[in-house]
N, C-alpha and C positions, 0 to 999 in steps of 0.2 A: 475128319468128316466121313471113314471109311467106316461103315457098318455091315461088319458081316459074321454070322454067327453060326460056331461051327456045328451047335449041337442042333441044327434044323437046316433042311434043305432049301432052296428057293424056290418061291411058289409064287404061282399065277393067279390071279383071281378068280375062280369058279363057280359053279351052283351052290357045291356045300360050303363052301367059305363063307356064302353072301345068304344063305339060309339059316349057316349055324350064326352069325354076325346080328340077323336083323332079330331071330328068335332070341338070342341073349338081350338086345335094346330094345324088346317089344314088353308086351304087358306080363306080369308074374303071375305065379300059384294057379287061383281056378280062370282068372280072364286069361292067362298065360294058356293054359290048357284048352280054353277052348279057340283062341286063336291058333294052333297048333291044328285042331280039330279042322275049321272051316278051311283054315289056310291064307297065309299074307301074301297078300300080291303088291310085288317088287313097287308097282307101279303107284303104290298108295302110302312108298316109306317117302320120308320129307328129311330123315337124319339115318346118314348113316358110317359107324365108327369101325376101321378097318386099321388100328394103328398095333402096331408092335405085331406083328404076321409076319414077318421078314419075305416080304413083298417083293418080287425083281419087278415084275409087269402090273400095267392095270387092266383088265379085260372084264368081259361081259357084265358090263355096266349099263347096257343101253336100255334095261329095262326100267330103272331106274328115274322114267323121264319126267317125275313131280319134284325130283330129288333137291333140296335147298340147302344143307350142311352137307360136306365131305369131309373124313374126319381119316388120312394114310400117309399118318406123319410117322416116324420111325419106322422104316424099312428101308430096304436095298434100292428104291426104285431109279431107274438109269434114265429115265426118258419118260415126258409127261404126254401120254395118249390115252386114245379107251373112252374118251370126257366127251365127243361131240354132239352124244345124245342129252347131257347135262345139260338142253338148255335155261333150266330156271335154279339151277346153283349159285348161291348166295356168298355161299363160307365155304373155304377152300384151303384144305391143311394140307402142302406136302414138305413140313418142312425136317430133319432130319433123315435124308436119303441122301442117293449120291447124283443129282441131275445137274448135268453139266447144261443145257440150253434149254432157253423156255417158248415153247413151242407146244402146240396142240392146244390151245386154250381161245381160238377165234372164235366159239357159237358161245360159248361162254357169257353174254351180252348183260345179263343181269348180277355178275360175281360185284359184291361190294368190297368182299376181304378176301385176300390172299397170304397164304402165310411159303415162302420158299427159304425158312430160317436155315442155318447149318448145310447147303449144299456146294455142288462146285460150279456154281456161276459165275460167270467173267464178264456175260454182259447182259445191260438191260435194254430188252427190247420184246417183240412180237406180243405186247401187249394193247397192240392199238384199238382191238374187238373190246376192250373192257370199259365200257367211256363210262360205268358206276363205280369205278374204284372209287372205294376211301380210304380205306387200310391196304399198306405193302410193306409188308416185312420182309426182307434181304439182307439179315443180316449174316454174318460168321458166312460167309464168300467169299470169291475172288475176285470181285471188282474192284479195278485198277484206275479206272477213267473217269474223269470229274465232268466228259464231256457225255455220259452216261444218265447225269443227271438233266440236262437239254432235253431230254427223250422224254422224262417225265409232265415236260410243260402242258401239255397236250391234254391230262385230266384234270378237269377241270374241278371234277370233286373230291379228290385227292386229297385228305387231310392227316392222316397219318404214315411214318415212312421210319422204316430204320433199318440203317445201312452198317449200325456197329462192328466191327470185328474185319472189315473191307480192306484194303489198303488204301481206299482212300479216305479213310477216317483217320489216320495219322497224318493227313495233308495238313497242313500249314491254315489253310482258309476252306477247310472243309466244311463246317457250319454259318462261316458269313455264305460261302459262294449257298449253299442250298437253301437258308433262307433268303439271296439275292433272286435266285431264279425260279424260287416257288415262294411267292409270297403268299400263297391261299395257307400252303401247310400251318398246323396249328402244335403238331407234334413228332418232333425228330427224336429217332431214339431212345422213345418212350418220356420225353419232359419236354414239357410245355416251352414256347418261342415266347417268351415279351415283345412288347412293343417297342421297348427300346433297341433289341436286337438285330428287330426285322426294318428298322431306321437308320443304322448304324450300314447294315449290310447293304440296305437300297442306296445309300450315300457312297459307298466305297463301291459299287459295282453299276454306280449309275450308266457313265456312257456307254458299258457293255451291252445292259439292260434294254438301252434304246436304241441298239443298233441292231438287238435281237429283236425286240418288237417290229424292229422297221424288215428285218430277213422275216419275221412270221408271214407281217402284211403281204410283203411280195411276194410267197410262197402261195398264201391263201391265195390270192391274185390269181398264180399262176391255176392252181386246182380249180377256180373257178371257170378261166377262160379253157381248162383243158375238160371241166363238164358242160359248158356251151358245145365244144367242139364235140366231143361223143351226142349230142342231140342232135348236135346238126348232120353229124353222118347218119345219126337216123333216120333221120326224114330222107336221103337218100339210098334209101337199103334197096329199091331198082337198080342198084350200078350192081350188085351183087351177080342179079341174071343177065348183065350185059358181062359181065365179066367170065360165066358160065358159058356162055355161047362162046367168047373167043378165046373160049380151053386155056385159060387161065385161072384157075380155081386158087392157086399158091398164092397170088396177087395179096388177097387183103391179113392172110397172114403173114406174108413178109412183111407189110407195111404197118402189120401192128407190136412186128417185131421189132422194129425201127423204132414205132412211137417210143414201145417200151424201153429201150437201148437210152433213149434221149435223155425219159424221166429221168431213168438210172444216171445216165450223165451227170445231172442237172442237180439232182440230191447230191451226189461225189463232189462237185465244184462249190453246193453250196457249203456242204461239211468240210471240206478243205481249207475254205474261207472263213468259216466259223473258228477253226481251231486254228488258224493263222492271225484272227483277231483276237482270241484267247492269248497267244503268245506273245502278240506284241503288247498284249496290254499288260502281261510279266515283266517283259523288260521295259517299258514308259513307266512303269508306277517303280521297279529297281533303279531307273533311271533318274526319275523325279526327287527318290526317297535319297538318291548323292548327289545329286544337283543341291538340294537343300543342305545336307549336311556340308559341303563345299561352301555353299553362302554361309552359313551359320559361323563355319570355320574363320571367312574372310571376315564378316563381320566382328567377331572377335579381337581380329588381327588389327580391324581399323579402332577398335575402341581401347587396346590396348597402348596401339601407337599415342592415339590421343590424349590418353592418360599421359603418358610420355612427357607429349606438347605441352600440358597444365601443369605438368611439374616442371619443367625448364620457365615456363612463360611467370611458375610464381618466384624461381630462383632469380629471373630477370628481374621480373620489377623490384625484389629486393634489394638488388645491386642498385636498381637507377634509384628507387629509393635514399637507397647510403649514401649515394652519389650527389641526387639533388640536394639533401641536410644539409651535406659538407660547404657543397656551393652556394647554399642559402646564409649559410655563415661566414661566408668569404665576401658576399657581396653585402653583408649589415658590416662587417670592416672595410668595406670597399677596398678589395683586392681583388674584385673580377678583372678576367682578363678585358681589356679594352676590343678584342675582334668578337665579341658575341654580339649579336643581333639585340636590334630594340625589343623586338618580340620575344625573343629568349628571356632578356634582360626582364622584363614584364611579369615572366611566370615568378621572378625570385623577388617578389613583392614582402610578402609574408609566408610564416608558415604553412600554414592552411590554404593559400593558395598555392602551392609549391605539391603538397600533399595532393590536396583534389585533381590536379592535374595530373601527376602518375597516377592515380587511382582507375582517373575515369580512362587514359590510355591503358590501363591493364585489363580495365572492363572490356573492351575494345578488343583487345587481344584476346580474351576469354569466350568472349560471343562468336567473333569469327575462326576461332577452335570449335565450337560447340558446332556453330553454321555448319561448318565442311563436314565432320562426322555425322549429324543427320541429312546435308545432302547423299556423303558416300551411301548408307545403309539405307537409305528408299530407296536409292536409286538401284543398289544391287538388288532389293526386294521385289522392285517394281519387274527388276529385268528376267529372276527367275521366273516370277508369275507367270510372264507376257512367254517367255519359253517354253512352259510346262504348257498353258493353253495353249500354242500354235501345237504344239505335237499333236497333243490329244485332238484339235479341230483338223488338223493336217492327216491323222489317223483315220477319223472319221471321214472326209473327204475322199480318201485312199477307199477305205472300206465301198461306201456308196457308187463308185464309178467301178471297183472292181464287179459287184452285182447288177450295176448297168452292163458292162462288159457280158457277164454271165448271162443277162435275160436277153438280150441282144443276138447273142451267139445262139442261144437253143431259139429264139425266135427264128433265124434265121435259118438253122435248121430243120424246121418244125414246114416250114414255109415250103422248102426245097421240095422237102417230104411230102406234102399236100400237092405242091406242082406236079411233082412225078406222078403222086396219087390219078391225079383225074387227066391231065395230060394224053401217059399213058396208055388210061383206059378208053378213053372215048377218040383217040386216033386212029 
């Protein structure tokens, strides 16, 4: 990713870089000539291509301010600034440079495509100013974390994305987890998402999915009741001059340095918990996936045995078989033993009665073989089931009171904070 070239110095962006730049992309021959003649004003370029300069900085760019393409891909560049006058930039190339953190890009509010291909990025973030994304390209970087992708849920218009070349593209569930938690995306990686994919992924990542919509909710929640709360201190902005006369002027920015302390809390406990539930749903689904194999195993074991049972029970009735003949022929010369029952005696009527009566006893024998190995194997079925769902509802449970705990705790701090607040002041 390291681009540096020795047979050119590093340069900054100046007058004549962005003169000789917009006179090379502007109109040729005699229209060229005479736009030369009256002169281009920066302020009237809508495209402009600054790639292969071997670039460190971006600077004096602010005149720029119609500017819709940016085109300063291949260069050195370390650090993305220089851009806050860019407010109506569209298309956005910085990709083959060397920027480690993506930053400087807040006024940025209409960017739809961003390209940060081949840099040294580790993480995604500070792109919360951009709510027109469609295109993000991040690939050949160094993002490591899948909880990286959480960040992305947030654009809404977000349809294309590609992370190839990451180290978390070698994960295991890299493309179910991104089409589980971006279901809008239409294009990972440059190739289209099926619908069967994006069903498959929503299925295996469900109760994650709905435990993050339910953290979204109570996030939204909290932003909501934390923008009431900034109104409501509006409307009392006279504490400001009571607070002035009793030479305390520090007051409300301690107290907003608290609030902020909180947020910050409040996001850490809820990111902690997120990746807490990430993990444990690692080891419930590794857990689940040997729990089954365990049943599967046992199951085996009981239908093997059973097999067993069916071969001994047809060995038997063979014997009793050989055995009734014999005595069926003992009693047509009436040499039965004189101690056998009347009822015994009975079955040795005739052949065929002799026969159907071991028969239907072997049948007998057969059914309640069969009975017990499909009691054994529901009932093992039934009990992993009834397992696997207590954890995952027992998880969830866990989950949900841990974010009561969480809202609880900052409410309670938040509360403290506002007593002190007015308290203090008007004693």
């Amino acid at each position: 990713m390291n681009r540096l070239y020795d047979s050119m110095e590093p340069r900054v962006i100046d007058d004549g870089m962005l003169k000789l730049a917009v006179g090379e992309q502007g109109p040729q021959e005699e229209a060229g000539e005479l736009a030369k003649q009256e002169g281009i004003l920066f302020k009237d370029v809508l495209s402009l291509q600054l790639d292969f300069r071997n670039i460190l900085r971006i600077d004096n760019l602010w005149q720029f301010e119609n500017l819709r393409k940016l085109q300063l891909d291949n260069n050195i560049i370390e650090k993305i600034e220089g851009l806050e006058n860019l407010t109506h930039l569209v298309w956005l190339d910085l990709s083959f440079n060397n920027i480690e953190t993506i930053e400087g890009l807040d006024t940025l509010v209409n960017l739809e495509d961003l390209s940060l291909f081949n840099n040294r990025i580790s993480s995604i973030d500070s792109l919360d100013a951009l709510v027109k994304l469609q295109v993000l390209s991040l690939g050949n970087n160094q993002i490591d974390n899948m909880m990286n992708i959480i960040y992305l849920r947030r654009f809404s218009c977000l349809r294309t994305l590609s992370l190839s070349g990451n180290p978390i593209s070698e994960a295991e569930d890299y493309k179910m987890f991104i089409c589980a938690y971006l279901p809008d995306l239409v294009y990972l990686d440059f190739r289209r998402i099926d619908d069967h994919t994006k069903e498959v992924a929503e299925a295996k990542h469900h109760y994650s999915i709905e435990e993050l919509k339910h953290r979204e909710n109570l996030m939204q929640a909290r932003l909501e009741e934390e923008q009431a709360r900034r109104e409501e201190l509006e409307k009392h902005k006279s504490l400001s001059a009571i607070r002035e006369e009793l030479e305390m002027p520090n007051i409300e920015k301690m107290i907003l340095e608290c609030s902020t302390d909180i947020s910050e809390l409040f996001d850490a406990l809820m990111t902690l918990e997120m990746q807490l539930v990430e993990q444990l749903e690692e080891t419930i689904n590794m857990f689940e996936r040997n729990i089954v194999d365990l049943v599967g195993l046992f199951v085996e074991n009981v239908q093997s045995l059973m097999a067993q049972c069916r071969d001994l029970e047809n060995h038997h009735h063979e014997k009793v078989l050989e055995i009734s003949i014999s005595t069926l022929e003992k009693a047509i010369k009436g040499d039965l033993d004189e101690d056998l029952s009347e009822d015994v005696r009975a079955l040795f009527v005739d052949k065929d009665t002799t026969v159907n009566a071991v028969g239907a006893s072997h049948d007998i024998h057969l059914l309640k073989i069969d009975n017990r190995e499909d009691e054994l194997v529901t009932r093992i079925n039934s009990w992993c089931t009834r397992l696997v769902d207590k954890i995952h509802r027992d998880e969830i449970m866990r989950n949900r009171k841990r974010v009561k705990e969480i809202n609880l705790y900052i409410d309670h701090m938040k509360s403290e904070l506002d007593n002190l607040e007015y308290s203090d002041i008007l004693d």
